[in-house]
C-alpha positions in Angstrom: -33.2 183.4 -43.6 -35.3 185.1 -41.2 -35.2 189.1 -40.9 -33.4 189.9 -37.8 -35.7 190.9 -34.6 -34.4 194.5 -33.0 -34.6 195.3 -29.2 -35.1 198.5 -27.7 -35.3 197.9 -24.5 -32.1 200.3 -22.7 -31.4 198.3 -19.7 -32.9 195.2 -19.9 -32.1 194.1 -23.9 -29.9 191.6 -22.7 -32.7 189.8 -20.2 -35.0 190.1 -23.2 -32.8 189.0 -25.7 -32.2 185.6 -23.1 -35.9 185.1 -23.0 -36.7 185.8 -26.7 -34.0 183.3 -27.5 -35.8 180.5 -25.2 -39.5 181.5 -27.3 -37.7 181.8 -30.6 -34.6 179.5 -31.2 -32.6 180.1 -34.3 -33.9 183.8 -34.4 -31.0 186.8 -34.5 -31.5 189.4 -32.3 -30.0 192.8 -32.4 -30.4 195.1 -29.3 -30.1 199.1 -29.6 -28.4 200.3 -26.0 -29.2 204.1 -26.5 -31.2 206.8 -28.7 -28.5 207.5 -31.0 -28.3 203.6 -31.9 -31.9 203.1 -32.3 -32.3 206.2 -34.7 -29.1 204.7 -36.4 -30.3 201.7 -37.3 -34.0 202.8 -37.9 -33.9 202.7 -41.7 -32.3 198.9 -41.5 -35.6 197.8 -38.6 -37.8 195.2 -40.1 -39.4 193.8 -36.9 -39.3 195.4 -33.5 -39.9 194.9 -29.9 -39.6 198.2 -28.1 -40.5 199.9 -24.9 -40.5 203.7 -25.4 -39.4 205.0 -28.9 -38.3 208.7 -30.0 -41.1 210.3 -31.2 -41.6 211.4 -34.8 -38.6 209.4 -36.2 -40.7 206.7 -38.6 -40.3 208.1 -42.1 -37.3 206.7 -42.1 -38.1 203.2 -40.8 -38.1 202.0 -44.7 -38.5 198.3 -44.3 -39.9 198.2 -40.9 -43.0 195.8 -40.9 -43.8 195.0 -37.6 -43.7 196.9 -34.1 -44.7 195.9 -30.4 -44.5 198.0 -27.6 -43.6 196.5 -24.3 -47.0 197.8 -22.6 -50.5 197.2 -22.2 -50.7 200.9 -23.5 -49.7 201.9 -27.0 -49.5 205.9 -25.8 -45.4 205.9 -25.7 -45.8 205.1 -29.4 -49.0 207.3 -30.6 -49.3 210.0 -32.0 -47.4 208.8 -35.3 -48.2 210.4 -38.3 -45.2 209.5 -40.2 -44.9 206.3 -39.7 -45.9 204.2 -43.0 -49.5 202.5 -43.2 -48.5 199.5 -44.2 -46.6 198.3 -40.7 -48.7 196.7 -38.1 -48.7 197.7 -34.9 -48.8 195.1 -31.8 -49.2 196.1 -27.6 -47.9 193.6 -25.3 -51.4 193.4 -23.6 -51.9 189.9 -21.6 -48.8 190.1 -20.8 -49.2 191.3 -17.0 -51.8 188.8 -16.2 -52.0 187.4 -13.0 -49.8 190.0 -11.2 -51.3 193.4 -12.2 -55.0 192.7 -11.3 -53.2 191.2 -7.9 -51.5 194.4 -7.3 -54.8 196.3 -7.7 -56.3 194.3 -5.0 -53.4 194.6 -2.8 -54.0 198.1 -3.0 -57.8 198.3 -2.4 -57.3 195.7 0.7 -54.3 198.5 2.0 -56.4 201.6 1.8 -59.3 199.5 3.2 -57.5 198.2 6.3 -55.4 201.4 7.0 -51.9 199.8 6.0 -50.2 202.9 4.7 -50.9 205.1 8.2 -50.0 201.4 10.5 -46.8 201.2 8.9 -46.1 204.7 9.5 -47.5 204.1 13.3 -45.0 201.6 13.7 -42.3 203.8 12.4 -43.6 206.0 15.1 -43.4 203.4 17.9 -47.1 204.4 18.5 -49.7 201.7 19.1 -53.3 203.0 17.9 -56.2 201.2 17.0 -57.6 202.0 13.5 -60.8 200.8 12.1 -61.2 199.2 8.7 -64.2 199.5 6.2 -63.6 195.5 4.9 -64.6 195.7 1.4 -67.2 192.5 1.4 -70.4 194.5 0.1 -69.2 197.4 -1.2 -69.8 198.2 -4.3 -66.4 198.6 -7.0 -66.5 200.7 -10.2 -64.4 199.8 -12.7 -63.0 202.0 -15.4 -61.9 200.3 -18.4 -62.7 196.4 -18.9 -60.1 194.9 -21.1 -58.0 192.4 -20.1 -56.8 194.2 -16.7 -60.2 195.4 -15.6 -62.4 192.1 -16.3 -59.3 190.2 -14.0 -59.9 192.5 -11.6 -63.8 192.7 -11.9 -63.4 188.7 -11.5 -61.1 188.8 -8.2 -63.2 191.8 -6.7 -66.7 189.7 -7.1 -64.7 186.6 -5.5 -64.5 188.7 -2.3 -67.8 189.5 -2.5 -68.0 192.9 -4.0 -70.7 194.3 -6.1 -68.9 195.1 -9.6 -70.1 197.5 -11.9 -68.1 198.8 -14.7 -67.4 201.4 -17.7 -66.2 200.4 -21.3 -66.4 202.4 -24.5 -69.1 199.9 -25.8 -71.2 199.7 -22.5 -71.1 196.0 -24.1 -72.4 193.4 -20.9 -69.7 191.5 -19.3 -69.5 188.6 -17.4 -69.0 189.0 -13.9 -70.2 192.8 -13.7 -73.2 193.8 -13.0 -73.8 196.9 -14.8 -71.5 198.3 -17.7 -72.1 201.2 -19.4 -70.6 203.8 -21.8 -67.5 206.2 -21.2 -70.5 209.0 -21.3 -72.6 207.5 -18.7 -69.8 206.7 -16.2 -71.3 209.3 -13.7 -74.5 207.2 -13.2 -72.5 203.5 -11.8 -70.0 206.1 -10.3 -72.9 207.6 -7.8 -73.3 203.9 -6.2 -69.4 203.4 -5.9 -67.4 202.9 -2.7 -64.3 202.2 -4.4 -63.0 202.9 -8.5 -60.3 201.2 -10.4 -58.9 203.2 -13.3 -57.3 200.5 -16.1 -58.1 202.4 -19.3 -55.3 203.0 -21.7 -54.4 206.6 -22.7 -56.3 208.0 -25.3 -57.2 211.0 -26.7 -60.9 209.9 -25.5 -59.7 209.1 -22.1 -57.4 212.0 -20.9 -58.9 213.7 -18.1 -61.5 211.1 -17.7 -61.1 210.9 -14.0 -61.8 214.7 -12.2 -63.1 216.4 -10.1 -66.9 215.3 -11.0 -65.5 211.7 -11.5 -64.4 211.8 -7.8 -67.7 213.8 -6.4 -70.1 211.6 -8.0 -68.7 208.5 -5.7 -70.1 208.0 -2.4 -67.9 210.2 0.1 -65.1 208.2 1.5 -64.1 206.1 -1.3 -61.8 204.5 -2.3 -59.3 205.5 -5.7 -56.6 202.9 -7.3 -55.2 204.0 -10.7 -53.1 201.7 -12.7 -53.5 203.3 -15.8 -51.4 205.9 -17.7 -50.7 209.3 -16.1 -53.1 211.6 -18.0 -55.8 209.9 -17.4 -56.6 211.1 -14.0 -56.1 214.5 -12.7 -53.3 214.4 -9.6 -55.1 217.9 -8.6 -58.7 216.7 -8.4 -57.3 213.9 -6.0 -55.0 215.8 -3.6 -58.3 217.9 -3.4 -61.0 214.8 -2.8 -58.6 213.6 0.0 -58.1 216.8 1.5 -62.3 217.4 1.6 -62.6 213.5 2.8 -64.3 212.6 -0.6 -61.7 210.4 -1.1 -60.7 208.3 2.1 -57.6 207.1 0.5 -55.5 206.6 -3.0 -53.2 204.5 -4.4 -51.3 205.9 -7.9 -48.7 204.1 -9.6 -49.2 206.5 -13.2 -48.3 210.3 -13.1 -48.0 212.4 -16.3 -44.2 212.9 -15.2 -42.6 210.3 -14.3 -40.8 209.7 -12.1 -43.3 211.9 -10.1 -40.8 214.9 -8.8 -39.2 214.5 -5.7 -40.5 217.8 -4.2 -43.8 217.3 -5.7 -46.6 217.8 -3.2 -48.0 214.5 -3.6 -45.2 212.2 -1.8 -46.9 214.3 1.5 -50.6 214.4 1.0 -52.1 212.1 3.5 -54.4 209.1 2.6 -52.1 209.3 -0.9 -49.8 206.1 -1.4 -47.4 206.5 -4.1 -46.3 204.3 -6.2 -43.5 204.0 -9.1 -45.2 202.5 -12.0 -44.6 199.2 -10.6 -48.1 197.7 -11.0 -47.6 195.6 -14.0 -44.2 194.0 -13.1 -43.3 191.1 -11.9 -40.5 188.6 -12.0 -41.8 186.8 -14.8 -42.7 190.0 -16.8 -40.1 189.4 -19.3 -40.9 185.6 -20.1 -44.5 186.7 -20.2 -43.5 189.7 -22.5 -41.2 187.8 -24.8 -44.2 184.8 -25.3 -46.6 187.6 -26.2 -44.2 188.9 -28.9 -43.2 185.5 -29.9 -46.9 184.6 -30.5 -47.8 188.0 -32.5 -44.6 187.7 -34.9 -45.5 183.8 -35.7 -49.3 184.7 -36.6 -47.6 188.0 -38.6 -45.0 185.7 -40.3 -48.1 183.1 -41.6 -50.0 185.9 -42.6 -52.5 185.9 -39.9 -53.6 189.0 -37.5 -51.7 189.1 -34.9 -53.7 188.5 -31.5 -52.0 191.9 -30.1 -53.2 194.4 -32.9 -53.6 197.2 -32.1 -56.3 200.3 -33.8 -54.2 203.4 -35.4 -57.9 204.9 -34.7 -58.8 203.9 -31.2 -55.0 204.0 -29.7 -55.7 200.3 -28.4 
């Protein structure tokens, strides 16, 4: 008989469950509701799909074999020095294709046509005219080039945008003009009138994005971060906007989230605000439960799954 599959997903086991059963007929799920449930059953866990786990709980995960997190981004799970060597460790990466890289461009087509300060014109009743920068010829950085950032570099040279890129490799890539090397990120940056930031959190990326990240673009750019929170510094971007180095923002990761309600941010002009949104979609969870359904199968015939992820890297 097949090992059982646990679900920690508080909220939304029950959708998941429904489309893990479509993917994976015959299979027993078992969700976990709450904390106290998950820690519970921890030492029983063979295979499991989760979304953000207590931290430093694996020595007792005995049999557990397998693990996916229900994110591009492996951070929730990382650092884990107890858990066992032997268990392999899957993201959920792929999984927010097409609708992610479309949210980033929704966002650099808002700050580039004003849309943020007509909507709150129109709550206003006032009828000014504003004047967009179209982003046809500009020139678009982007941070990170995995499966997110190469869909967006794609989408952004279909409009006609010069792409240029940073990876930790500097490795070319199709579709981008220029990539090089986390180190050499300030060079691409000094030609950018817009940045993407799509890099997962690692201890190699934290604080990547600051204040000489945001000074080294060409003044008036453009910022959209769909990363993790951590990655960028909220400071170093209220400040850009308030010198006009920035024109505009759009950031849907914080390092708390939800961001504070009386945090200073919600009211910084040219800032939009988002709730971590950027990867959802309504057809996240089918999406999600095929990518876990493909890295269990390869796991189960003893082959890598396509989702592995580095202990080393964090990716």
């Amino acid at each position: 008989m097949s090992s059982p599959v646990h679900v920690y997903l508080p909220g939304l086991n029950d959708r998941v469950i429904d489309e893990l059963a479509r993917v994976l007929p015959g299979r027993r799920f078992v969700p976990l509701d709450n904390n106290k449930a998950f820690v519970r059953a921890l030492p029983r866990i063979e295979l499991l799909l989760t979304g953000r786990p207590p931290r430093n709980r694996w020595a007792a995960a005995e049999n557990l074999r397998l693990i996916q997190v229900a994110g591009s981004g492996v951070d929730t799970l990382f650092p884990a020095p107890d858990m066992p060597e032997h268990v392999v460790i899957c993201s959920s990466r792929g999984s927010h294709e097409p609708h992610l890289p479309e949210f980033v461009m929704a966002m650099l087509l808002g700050l580039a046509y004003n849309i943020p300060q007509l909507v709150r014109q129109q709550q206003l009743h006032q009828w000014k005219e504003t004047f967009p920068r179209p982003l046809y010829d500009q020139t678009l950085c982007v941070l990170g080039l995995g499966t997110v950032g190469r869909a967006v570099a794609q989408r952004a040279g279909a409009m006609g945008m010069r792409v240029v890129g940073v990876s930790r490799s500097g490795r070319t890539v199709e579709g981008v003009e220029q990539v090089v090397s986390a180190g050499e990120r300030h060079y691409v940056l000094a030609d950018a009138d817009a940045m993407v930031v799509c890099v997962p959190l690692t201890d190699d990326t934290r604080g990547m994005v600051g204040p000489r990240e945001l000074n080294s673009m060409r003044r008036g750019g453009l910022l959209v971060d769909v990363s993790r929170g951590g990655v960028t510094y909220l400071d170093a971007v209220i400040a850009a906007l308030e010198s006009g180095q920035l024109r505009a923002a759009a950031l849907d990761v914080f390092r708390s989230e939800p961001l504070p309600s009386h945090h200073p941010a919600w009211d910084v002009e040219g800032l939009l605000v988002t709730p971590h949104v950027a990867g959802l979609s309504r057809d996240y969870l089918a999406r999600l439960s095929r990518s876990f359904a493909e890295n269990l199968q390869a796991f189960e015939t003893g082959v890598k799954p396509p989702n592995s992820v580095s202990r080393l890297l964090g990716y």
